[in-house]
C-alpha positions as a printed Julia matrix, in Angstrom:
543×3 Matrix{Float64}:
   0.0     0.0     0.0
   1.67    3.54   -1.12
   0.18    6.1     0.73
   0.97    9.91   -0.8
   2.87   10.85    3.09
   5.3     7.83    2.43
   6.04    8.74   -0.98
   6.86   12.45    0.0
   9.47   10.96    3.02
  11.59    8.66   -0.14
  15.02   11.12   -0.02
  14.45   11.26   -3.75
  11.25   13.06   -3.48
  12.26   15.37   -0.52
  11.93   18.57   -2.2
   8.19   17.68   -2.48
   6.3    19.44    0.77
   2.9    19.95    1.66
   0.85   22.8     1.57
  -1.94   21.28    3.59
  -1.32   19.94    6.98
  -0.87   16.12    6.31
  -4.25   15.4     7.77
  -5.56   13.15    4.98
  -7.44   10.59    3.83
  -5.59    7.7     3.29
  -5.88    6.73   -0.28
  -3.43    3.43   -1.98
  -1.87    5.18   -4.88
  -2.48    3.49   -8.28
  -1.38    5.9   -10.84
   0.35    9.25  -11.2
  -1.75   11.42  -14.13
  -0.72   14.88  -15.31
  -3.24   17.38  -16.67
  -3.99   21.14  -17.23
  -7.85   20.8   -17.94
 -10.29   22.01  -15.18
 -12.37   18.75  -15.89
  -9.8    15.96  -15.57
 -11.76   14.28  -13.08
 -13.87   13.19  -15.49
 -11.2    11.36  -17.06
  -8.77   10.68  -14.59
  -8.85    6.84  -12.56
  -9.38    6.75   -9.12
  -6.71    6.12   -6.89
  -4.35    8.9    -8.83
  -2.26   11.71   -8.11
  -2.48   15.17  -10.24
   0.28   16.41  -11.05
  -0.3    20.41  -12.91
   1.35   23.93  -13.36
  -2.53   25.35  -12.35
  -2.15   27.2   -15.84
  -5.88   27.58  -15.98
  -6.7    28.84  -12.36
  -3.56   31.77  -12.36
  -5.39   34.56  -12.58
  -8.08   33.1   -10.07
  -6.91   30.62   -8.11
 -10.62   30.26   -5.81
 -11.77   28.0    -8.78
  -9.18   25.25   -7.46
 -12.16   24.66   -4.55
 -14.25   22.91   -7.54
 -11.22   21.12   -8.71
 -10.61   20.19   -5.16
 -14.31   19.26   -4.64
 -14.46   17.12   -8.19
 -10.89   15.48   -7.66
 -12.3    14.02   -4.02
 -15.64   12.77   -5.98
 -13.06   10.41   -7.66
 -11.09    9.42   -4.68
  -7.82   11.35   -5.81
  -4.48   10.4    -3.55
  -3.37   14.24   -4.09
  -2.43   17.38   -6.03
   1.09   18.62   -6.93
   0.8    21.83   -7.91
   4.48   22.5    -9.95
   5.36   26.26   -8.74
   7.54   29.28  -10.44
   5.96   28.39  -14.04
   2.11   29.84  -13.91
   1.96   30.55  -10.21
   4.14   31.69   -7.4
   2.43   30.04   -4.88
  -0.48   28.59   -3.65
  -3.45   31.31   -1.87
  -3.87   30.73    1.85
  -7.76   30.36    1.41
  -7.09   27.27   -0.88
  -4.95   25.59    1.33
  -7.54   26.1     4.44
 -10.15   24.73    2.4
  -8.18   21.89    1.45
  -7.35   21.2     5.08
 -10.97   21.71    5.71
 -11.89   19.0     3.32
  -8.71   16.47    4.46
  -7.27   16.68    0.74
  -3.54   17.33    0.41
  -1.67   19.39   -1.65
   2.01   19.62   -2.12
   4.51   21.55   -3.98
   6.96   20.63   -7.27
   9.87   23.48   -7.93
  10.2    24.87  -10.52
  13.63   22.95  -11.0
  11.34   20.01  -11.6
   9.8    18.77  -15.03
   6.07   17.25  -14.42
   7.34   14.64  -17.19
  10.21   13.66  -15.57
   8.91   13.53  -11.99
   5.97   11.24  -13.75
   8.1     8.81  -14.83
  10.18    8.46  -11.62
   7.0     8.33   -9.5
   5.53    5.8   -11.7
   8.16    3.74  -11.66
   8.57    3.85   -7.6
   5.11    2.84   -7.47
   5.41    0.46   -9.79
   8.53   -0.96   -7.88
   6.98   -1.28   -4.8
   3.55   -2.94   -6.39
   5.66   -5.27   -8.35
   7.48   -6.11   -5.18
   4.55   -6.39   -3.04
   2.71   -8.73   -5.43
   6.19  -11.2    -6.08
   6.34  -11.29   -2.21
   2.52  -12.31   -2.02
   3.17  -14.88   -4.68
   6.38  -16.06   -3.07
   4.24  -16.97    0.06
   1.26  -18.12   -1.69
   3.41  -20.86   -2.99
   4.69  -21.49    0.55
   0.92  -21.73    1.56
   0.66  -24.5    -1.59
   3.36  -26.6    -0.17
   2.02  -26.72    3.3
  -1.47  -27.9     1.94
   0.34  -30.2    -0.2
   1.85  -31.75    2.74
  -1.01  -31.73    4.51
  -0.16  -29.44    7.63
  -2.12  -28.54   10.13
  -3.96  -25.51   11.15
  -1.16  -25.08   14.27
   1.45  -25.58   11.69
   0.05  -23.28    8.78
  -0.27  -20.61   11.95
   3.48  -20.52   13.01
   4.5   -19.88    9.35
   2.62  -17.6     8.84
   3.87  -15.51   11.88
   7.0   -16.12   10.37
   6.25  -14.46    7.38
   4.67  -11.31    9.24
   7.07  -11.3    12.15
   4.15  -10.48   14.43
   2.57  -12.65   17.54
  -0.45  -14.16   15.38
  -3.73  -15.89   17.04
  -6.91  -18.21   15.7
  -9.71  -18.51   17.47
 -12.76  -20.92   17.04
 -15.95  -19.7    17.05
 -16.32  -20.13   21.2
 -13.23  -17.85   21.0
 -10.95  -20.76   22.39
  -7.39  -20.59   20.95
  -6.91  -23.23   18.59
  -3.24  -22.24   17.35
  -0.95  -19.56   18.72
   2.16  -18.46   17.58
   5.98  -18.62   18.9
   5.72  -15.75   20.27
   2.94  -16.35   23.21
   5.61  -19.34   24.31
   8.59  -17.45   24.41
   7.78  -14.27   25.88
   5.38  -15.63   27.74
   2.06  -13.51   27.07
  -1.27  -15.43   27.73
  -3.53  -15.67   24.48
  -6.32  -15.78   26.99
  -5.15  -12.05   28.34
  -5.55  -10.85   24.72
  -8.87  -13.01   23.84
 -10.41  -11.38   26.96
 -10.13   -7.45   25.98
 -10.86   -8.6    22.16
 -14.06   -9.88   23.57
 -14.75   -7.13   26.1
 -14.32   -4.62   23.22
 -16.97   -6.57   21.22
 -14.07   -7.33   18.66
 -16.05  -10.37   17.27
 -19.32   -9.19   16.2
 -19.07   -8.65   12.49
 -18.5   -11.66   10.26
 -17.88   -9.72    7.28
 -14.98   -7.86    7.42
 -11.8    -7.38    9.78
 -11.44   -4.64   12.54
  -8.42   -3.05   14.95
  -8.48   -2.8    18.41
  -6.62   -1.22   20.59
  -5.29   -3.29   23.58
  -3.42   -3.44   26.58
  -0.63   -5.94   27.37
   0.53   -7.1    30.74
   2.74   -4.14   31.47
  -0.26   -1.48   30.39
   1.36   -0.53   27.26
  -0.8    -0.6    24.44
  -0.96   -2.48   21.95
  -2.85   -2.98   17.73
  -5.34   -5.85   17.71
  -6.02   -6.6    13.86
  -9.55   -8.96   14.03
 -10.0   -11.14   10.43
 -12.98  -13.68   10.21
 -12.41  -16.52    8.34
 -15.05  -18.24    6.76
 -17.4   -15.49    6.67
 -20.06  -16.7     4.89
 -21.02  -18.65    8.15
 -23.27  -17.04   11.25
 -20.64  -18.16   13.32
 -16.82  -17.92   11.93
 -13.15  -18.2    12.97
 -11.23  -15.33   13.63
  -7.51  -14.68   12.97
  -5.89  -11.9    15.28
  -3.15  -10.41   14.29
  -0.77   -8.4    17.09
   1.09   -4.99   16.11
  -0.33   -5.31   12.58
   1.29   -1.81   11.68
   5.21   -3.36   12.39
   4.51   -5.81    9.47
   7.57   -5.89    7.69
   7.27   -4.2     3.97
   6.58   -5.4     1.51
   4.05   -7.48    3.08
   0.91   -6.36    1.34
  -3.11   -7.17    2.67
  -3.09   -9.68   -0.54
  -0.43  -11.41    1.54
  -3.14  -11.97    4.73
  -5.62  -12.65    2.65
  -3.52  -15.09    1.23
  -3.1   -16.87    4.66
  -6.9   -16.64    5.25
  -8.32  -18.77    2.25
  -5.88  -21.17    3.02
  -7.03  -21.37    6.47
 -10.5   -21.27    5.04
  -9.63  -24.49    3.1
  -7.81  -26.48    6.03
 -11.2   -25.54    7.93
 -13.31  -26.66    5.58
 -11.54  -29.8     5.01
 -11.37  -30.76    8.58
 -15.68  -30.31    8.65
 -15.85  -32.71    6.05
 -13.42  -35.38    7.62
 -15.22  -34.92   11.22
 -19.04  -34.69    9.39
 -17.66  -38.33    8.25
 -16.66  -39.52   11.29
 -19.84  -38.21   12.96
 -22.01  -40.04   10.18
 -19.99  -43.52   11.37
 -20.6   -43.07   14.92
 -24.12  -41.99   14.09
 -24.8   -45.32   11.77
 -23.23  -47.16   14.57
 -25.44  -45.94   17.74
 -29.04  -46.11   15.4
 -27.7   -49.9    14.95
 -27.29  -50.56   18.13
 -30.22  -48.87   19.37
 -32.25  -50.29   16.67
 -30.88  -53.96   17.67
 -31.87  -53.89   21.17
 -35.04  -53.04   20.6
 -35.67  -55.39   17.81
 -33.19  -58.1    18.64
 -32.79  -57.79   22.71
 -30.14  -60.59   22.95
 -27.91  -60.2    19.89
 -26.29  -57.1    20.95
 -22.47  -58.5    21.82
 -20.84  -57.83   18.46
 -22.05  -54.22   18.25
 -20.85  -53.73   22.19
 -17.84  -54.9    21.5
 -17.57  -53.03   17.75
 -18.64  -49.81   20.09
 -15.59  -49.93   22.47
 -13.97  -48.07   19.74
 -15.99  -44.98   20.31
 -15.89  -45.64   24.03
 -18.97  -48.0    24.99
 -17.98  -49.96   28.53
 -19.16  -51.81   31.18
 -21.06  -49.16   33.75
 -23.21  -49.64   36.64
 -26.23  -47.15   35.08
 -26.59  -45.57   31.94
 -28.86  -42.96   30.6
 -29.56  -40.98   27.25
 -29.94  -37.9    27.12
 -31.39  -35.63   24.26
 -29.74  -32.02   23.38
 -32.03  -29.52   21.27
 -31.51  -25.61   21.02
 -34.72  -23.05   21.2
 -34.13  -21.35   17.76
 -35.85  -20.38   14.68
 -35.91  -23.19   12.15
 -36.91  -20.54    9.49
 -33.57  -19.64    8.48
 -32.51  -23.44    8.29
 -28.71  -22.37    7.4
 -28.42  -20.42   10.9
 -30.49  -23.41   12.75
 -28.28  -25.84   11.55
 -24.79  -23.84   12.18
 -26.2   -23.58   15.9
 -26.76  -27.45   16.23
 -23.24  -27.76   14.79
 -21.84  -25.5    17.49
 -24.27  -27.19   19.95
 -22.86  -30.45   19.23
 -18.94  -29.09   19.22
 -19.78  -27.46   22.34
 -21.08  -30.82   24.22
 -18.05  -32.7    22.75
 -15.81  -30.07   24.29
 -16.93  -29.74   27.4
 -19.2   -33.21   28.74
 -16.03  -35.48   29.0
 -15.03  -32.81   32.48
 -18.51  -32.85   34.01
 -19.75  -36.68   33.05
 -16.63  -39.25   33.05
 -16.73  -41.31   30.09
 -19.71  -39.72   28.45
 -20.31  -40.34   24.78
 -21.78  -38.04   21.79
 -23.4   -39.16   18.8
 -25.84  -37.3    16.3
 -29.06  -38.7    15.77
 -29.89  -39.37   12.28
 -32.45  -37.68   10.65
 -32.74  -35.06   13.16
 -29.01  -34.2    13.63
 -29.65  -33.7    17.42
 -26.99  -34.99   19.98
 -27.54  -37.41   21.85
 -25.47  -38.25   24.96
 -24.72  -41.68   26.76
 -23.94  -41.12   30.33
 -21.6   -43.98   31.63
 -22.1   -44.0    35.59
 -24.18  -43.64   38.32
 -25.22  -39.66   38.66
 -28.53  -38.56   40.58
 -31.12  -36.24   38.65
 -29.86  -33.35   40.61
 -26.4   -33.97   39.52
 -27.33  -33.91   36.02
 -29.36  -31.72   36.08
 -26.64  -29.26   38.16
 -24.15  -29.92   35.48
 -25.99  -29.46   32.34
 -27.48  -26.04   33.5
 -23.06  -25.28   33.35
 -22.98  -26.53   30.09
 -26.19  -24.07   29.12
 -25.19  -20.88   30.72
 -21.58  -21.34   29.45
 -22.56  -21.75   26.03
 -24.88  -18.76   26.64
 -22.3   -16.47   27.64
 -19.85  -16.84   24.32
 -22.96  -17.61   21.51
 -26.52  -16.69   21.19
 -27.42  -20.46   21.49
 -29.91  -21.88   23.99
 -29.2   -25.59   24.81
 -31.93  -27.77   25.93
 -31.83  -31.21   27.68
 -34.32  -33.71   27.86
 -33.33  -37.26   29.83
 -34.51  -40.39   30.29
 -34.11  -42.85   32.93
 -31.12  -44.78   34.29
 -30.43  -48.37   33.55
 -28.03  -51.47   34.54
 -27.6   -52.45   31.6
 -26.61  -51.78   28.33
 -29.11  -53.63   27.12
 -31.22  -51.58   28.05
 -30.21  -48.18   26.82
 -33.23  -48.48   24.0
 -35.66  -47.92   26.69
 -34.03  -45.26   28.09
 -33.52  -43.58   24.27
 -37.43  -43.98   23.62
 -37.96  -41.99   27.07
 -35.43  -39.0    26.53
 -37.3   -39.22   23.14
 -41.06  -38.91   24.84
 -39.57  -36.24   26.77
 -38.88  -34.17   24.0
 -41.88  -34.82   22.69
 -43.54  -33.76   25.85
 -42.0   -30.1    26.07
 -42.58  -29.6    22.67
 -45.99  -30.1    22.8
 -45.93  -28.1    26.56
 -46.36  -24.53   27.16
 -43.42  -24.58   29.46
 -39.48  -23.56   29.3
 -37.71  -26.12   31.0
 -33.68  -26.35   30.48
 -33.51  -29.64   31.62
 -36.63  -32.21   31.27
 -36.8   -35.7    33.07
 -38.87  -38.57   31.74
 -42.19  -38.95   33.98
 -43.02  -41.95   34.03
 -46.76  -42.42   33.48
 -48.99  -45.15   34.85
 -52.61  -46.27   32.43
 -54.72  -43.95   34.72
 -52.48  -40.59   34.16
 -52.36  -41.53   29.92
 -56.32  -41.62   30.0
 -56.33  -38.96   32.06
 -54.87  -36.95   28.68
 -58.81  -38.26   26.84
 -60.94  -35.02   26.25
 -64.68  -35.17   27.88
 -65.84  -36.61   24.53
 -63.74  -39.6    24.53
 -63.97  -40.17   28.26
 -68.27  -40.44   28.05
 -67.99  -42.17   25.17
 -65.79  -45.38   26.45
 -68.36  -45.07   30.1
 -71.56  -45.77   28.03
 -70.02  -48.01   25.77
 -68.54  -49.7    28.76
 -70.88  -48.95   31.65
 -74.27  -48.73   29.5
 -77.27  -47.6    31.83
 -74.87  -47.34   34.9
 -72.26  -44.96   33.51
 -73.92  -41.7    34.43
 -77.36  -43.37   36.28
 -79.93  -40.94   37.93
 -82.38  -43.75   38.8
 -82.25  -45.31   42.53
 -82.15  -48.93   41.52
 -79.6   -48.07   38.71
 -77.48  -46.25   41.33
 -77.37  -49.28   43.85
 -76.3   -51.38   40.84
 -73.88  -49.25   40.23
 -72.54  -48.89   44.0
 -72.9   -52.44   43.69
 -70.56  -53.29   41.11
 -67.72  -51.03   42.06
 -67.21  -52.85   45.99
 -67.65  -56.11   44.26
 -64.95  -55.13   41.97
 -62.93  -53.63   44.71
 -63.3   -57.29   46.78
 -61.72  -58.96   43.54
 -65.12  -60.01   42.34
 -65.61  -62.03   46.09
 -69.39  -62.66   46.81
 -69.5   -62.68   50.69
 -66.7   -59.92   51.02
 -69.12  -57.43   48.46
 -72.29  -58.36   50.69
 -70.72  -58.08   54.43
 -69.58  -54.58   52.88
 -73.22  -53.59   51.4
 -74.69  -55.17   54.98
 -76.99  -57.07   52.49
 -77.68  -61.48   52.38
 -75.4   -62.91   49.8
 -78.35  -63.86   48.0
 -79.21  -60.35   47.18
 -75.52  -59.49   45.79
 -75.71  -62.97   43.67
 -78.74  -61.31   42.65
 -77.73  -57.73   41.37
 -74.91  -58.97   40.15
 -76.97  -60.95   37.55
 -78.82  -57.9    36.69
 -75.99  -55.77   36.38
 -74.29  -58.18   33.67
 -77.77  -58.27   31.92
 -77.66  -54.64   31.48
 -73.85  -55.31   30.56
 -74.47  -57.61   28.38
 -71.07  -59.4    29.35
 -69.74  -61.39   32.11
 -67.84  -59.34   35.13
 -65.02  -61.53   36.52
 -62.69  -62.03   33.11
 -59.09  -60.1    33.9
 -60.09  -58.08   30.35
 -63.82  -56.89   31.56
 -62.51  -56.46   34.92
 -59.98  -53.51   34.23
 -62.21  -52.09   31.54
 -65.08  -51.78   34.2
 -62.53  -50.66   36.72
 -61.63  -47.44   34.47
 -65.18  -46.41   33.48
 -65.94  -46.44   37.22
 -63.31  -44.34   37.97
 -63.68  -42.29   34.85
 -67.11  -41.4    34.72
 -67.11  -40.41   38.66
 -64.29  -38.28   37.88
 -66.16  -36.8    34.43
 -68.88  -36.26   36.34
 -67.9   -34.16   39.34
């Protein structure tokens, strides 16, 4: 990058000076253009300097404001204004307005021929451009060879610094350090004392483009912070930061970072795809064995003993245990970045709170699912998990949800407790309330017809219960009282009538009648329970 301040400090240039105050915009110069006509701007590229003898403005130099004004319109590095020839020097009131607008001017002598100085300035730029871009090729091919030999993101990193001579850092998208180079090793500067004010200064917030901090390091000095996402197309990227970004040795140009960030894109991108297959194994893997418990109980040895390799073992409980976030699955690419992260997250961080836990994605829904190995209470869990979702909280806008089943003995049993994390989830979906953590109720046949609307309820009572389901006639009523305490006595005669303080006779008696109006027997196991709930049922409908 040649900025017009640098080129006026080269010793061959010296006798260039500024009229303005050196307060400018800083503009990359691209070309040097010379030109007499008032409307050059018209013509001239951006990124120029204008060299002139102000021929056309010497007997009234206040037009050079509209030059000024049409010459920043374009995004023009500068004027040189070539003095002795048409004017002696430069008005006061043209240089304050230029300082007003941040748009420098400098002088040529006389001495100096605008051709001449063209053609040296043109070739200085051109110097330092064609330097600039060999040096960016020269370590684009040392990029190549490190992809070529397959080198790691930790090893592509400490190259790199050597390139720039800086302390350089990645971070992933929790902002953990991933790679570091030399520098935080010898002069022994924590990354995490850097990746702290970054984040306190809300350095990571824009995915699209790259922004400079200013820091502090240990001994208060400060301290350039340059900010680059990689991958920026995602939600969620990784960010290279670059320390004392302005002591980058020349000729090292931006093309020269950027350089060093596509290939970092590429490593990343490369490593998603080899873990994404990995995943998909493990995934295959844990649907098999789930599936062959439930469907084949006691042919489960070869896929325990195929599942050491992702860490299966021998444990006095288990437990699954669902993950989720509470998102919007409208924008499907964000969603599914978050259950990425989600799942990177949990496969971080579950191994330190659960010993010998184990992560796999659940097909179909790519939610993770977790296989506690050990013996941990529902408070524990529950304690632990709420870590896992505030943590997360703190570094991304994700919300993790958890929703567990029951413990078991044995392996062979983890289907049972997969089918109850899985009800679970089903049952806070379909809930009004916000629970972090969820624990599989289980439910007993009274509380799962207890779910029946008032419709369903009457209906299985009459068709049950006929004339004694909802009865308002005396006789019908004893019946009724009747056949609940015989049911309640287990269908005994003399028990039912020492209870009713009637002769046996009498209960022999109503019973008959009642499985006339029935039209079924009483004391089969099937008619038994059936009668059993529409008792209970229609007392409870009623009331």
């Amino acid at each position: 990058m040649t900025l017009l301040i640098d080129l006026l400090e080269v010793p061959r240039f010296s006798d260039l000076t500024f009229f303005t105050d050196g307060k400018h915009k800083e503009i990359d110069i691209k070309n040097i253009e010379i030109s007499e006509t008032p409307d050059i701007a018209l013509y001239m590229p951006e990124n120029s300097v204008l060299l002139t003898t102000a021929m056309y403005y010497q007997h009234n130099q206040s037009e050079l404001r509209q030059l000024i004004d049409t010459l920043i319109t374009i995004n023009c590095a500068g004027l040189g204004i070539k003095l002795g020839r048409f004017l002696d020097d430069v008005d006061q009131e043209i240089i304050d307005y230029a300082n007003q607008r941040h748009f420098p001017i400098f002088s040529i002598p006389k001495t100096k021929p605008l051709g001449g100085l063209l053609h040296k300035l043109t070739n200085y730029i051109r110097h330092i451009q064609t330097e600039e871009l060999t040096y960016a090729l020269d370590i684009q091919k040392q990029f190549s060879n490190l992809l070529i030999n397959d080198a790691t993101i930790v090893k592509i990193i400490l190259e790199f610094s050597k390139i720039v001579e800086v302390p350089i850092i990645m971070v992933n998208p929790f902002k953990h350090v991933i790679a570091q180079s030399q520098d935080f090793f010898t002069n022994h500067l924590p990354t995490q004392f850097i990746t702290s004010q970054l984040i306190d200064l809300n350095s990571f917030s824009d995915r699209n483009q790259s922004t400079v901090k200013i820091i502090e390091d240990r001994n208060k000095n400060k301290l350039q912070a340059a900010v680059y996402p990689i991958k920026s197309n995602l939600f969620y990227p990784y960010f290279l930061i670059i320390l004392k970004p302005e002591q980058i040795p020349y000729p090292v140009s931006e093309f020269a970072i950027e350089q060093a960030l596509l290939v970092l894109s590429y490593v990343l991108l490369k490593n998603e795809k080899i873990e994404e297959s990995k995943k998909q194994i493990k995934s295959d893997y844990f649907t098999n064995f789930i599936g062959k418990q439930s469907n084949h109980p006691n042919n489960t040895d070869e896929l325990y003993l195929f599942g050491k390799n992702f860490g299966i073992q021998y444990a006095p409980e288990y437990r699954i245990i669902f993950a989720s976030i509470k998102g919007d699955s409208k924008n499907r690419k964000q969603y599914d970045e978050q259950m990425e992260l989600a799942y990177q997250w949990l496969n971080l961080k579950i191994e330190d709170l659960f010993s010998h836990s184990i992560i796999f994605i659940e097909k179909n829904t790519n939610r993770p699912v977790i296989i506690l190995q050990g013996n941990y209470s529902n408070e524990f869990i529950k304690e632990k998990l709420m870590i896992l979702i505030n943590e997360l909280k703190q570094t991304l806008p994700i919300d993790l949800r958890f929703y567990c089943g029951q413990e078991c003995q044995k392996i062979d049993d983890l289907s049972s407790s997969f089918i109850e994390a899985k009800i679970a989830y089903d049952n806070f979906m379909s809930s009004s309330t916000d629970e972090f953590v969820t624990f599989y109720q289980q439910k007993g046949l009274l509380n799962l017809l207890e779910t029946m609307g008032n419709d369903e309820i009457s209906y299985f009572c009459q068709n049950i219960l006929k004339e004694l389901a909802y009865p308002t006639d005396t006789n019908l009523i004893e019946l009724r009282k009747t056949l609940k305490i015989f049911l309640d006595n287990q269908c005994e005669v003399t028990k039912t009538a020492n209870d009713l303080f009637v002769h046996r006779n009498t209960v022999k008696y109503r019973i008959d009648n009642i499985q006339d109006i029935l039209k079924t027997t009483i004391n089969t196991p099937e008619n038994s329970l059936n009668l059993r709930l529409a008792l209970y049922l229609s007392e409870k409908n009623r009331k």
